[in-house]
Backbone bond lengths (Angstrom), bond angles and torsions (degrees), N, CA, C in turn:
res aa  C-N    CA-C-N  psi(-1)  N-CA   C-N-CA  omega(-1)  CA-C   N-CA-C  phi
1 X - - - 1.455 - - 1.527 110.20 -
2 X 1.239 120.25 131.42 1.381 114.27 174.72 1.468 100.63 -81.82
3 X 1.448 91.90 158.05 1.445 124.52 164.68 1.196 136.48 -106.79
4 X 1.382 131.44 -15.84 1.599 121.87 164.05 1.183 88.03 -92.18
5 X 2.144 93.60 -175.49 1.398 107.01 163.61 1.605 123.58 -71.19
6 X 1.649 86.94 -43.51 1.588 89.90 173.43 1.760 116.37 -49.57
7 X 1.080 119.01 -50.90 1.690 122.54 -178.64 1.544 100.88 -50.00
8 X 1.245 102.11 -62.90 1.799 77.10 169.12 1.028 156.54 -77.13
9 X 1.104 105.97 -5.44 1.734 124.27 163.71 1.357 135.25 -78.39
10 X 1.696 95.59 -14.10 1.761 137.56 154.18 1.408 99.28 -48.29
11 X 1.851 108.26 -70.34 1.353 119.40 -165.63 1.804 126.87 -61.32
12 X 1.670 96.90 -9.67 1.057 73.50 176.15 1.259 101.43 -131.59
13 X 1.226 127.58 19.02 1.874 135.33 139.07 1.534 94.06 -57.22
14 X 0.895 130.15 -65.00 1.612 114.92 -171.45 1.102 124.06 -55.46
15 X 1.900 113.29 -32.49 1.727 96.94 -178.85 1.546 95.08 -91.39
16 X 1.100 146.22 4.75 1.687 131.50 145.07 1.220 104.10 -55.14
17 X 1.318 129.57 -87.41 0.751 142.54 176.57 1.937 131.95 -3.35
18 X 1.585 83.76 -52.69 1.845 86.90 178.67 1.564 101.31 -88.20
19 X 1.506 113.26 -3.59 1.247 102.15 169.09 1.604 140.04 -69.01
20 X 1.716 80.78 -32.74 1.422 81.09 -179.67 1.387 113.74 -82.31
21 X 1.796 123.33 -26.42 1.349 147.97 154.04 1.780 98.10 -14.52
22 X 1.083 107.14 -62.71 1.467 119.21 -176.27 0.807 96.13 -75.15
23 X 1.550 164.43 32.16 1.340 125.90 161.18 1.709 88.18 -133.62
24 X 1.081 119.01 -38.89 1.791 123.74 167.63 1.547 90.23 -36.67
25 X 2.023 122.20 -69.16 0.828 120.42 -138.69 1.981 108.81 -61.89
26 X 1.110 103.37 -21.91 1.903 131.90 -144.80 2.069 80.36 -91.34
27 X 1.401 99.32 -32.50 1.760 84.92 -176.67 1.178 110.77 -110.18
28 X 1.668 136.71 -5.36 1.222 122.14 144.42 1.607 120.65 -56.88
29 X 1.214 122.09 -44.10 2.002 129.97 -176.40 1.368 84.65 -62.91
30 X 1.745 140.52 -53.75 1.261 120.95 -145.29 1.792 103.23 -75.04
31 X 1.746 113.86 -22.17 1.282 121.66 -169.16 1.452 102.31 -71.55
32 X 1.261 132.59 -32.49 1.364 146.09 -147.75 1.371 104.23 -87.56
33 X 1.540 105.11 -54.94 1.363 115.46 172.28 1.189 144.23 -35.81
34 X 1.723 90.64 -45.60 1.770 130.27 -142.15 1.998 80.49 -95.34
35 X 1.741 100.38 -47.50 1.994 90.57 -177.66 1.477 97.20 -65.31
36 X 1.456 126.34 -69.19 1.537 122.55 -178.33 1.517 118.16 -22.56
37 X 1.323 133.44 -23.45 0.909 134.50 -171.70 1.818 128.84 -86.03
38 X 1.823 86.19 -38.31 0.978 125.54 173.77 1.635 114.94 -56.71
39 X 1.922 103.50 -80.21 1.128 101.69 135.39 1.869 140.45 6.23
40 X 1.172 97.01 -80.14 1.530 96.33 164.39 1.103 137.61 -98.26
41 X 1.144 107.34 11.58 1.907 113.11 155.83 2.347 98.59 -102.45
42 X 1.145 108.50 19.58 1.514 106.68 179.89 1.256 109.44 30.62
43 X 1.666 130.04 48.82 1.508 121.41 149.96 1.478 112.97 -80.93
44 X 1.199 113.84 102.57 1.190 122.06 -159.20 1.615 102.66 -95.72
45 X 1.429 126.76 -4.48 1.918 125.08 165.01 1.827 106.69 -93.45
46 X 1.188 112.12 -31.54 1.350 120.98 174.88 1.227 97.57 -71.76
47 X 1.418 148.25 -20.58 1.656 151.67 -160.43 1.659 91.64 -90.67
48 X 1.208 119.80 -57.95 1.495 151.16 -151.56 1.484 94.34 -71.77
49 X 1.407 114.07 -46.67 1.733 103.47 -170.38 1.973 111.79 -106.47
50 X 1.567 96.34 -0.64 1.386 92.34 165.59 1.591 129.80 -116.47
51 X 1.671 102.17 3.69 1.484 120.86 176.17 1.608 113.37 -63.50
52 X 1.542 108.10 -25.26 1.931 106.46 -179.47 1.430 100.59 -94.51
53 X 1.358 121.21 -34.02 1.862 106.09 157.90 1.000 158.18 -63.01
54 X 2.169 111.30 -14.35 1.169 151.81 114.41 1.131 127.54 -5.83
55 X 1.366 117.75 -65.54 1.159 142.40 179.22 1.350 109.23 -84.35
56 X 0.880 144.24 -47.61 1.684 147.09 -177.26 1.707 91.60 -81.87
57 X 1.249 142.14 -40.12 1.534 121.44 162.64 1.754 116.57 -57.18
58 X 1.035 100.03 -52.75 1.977 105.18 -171.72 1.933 88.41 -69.30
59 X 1.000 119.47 -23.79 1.721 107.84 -176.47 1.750 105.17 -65.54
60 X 1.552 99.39 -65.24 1.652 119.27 170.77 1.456 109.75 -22.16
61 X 1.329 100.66 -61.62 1.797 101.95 -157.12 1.627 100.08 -84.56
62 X 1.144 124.45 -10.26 1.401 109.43 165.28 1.606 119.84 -101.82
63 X 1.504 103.02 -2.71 1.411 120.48 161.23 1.610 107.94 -40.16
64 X 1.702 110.39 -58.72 0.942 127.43 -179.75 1.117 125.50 -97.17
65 X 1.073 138.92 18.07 1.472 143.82 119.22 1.767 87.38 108.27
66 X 1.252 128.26 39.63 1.307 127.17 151.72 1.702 108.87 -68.17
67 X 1.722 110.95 -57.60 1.104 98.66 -173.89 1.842 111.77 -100.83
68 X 1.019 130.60 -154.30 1.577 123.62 154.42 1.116 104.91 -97.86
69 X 1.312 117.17 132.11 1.632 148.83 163.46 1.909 97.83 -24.21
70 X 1.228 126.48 -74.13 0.920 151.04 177.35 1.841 113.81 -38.17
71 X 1.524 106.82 -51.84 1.471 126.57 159.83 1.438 114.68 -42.75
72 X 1.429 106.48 -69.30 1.451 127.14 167.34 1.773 118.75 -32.25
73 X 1.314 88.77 -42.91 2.178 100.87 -174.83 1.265 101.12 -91.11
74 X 1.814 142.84 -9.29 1.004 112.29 -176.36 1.629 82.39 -110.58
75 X 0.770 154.88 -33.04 1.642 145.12 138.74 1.321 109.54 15.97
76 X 1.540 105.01 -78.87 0.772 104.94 -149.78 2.002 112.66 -86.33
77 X 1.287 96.59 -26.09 1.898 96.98 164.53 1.327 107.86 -80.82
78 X 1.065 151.45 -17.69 1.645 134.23 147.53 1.349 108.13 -41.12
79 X 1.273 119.16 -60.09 1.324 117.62 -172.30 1.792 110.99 -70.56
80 X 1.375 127.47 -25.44 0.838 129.59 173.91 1.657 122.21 -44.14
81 X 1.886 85.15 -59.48 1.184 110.99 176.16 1.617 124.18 -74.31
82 X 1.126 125.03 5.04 1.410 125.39 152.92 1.391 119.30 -89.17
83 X 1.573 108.05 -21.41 1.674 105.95 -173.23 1.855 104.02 -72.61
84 X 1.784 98.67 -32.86 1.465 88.13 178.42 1.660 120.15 -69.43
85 X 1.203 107.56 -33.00 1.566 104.56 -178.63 1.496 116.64 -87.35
């Protein structure tokens, strides 16, 4: 239990906080998935018009430092690199 005011006013910036954490986090995995999926059913025009929204979601959420910036870029050239092969 906290004890100042400040400590608690900490506590409940943080449980906002991981909330929204969780929900960035819940729509980067669902974006990842949703191309992987794609990917392996080879719809390759459905690949084409959702690969720059992909990318501008996994950019966003590491914008904001849910995921690492870095996480986000190799994300997204793995996936790059399966669409070419």
């Amino acid at each position: 239990m906290p004890n100042t005011d400040s400590a608690i006013r900490r506590v409940r910036r943080v449980t906002k906080q991981t909330a929204v954490n969780r929900l960035r986090k819940s729509k980067y995995r669902a974006a990842v998935k949703k191309m992987e999926d794609l990917i392996k059913a080879d719809e390759k025009s459905k690949i084409k018009s959702f690969f720059p929204s992909f990318q501008s979601i996994l950019m966003k959420v590491a914008k904001s430092g849910t995921i690492n910036k870095k996480t986000a870029s190799r994300k997204i050239s793995k996936i790059s690199k399966k669409i070419k092969n």
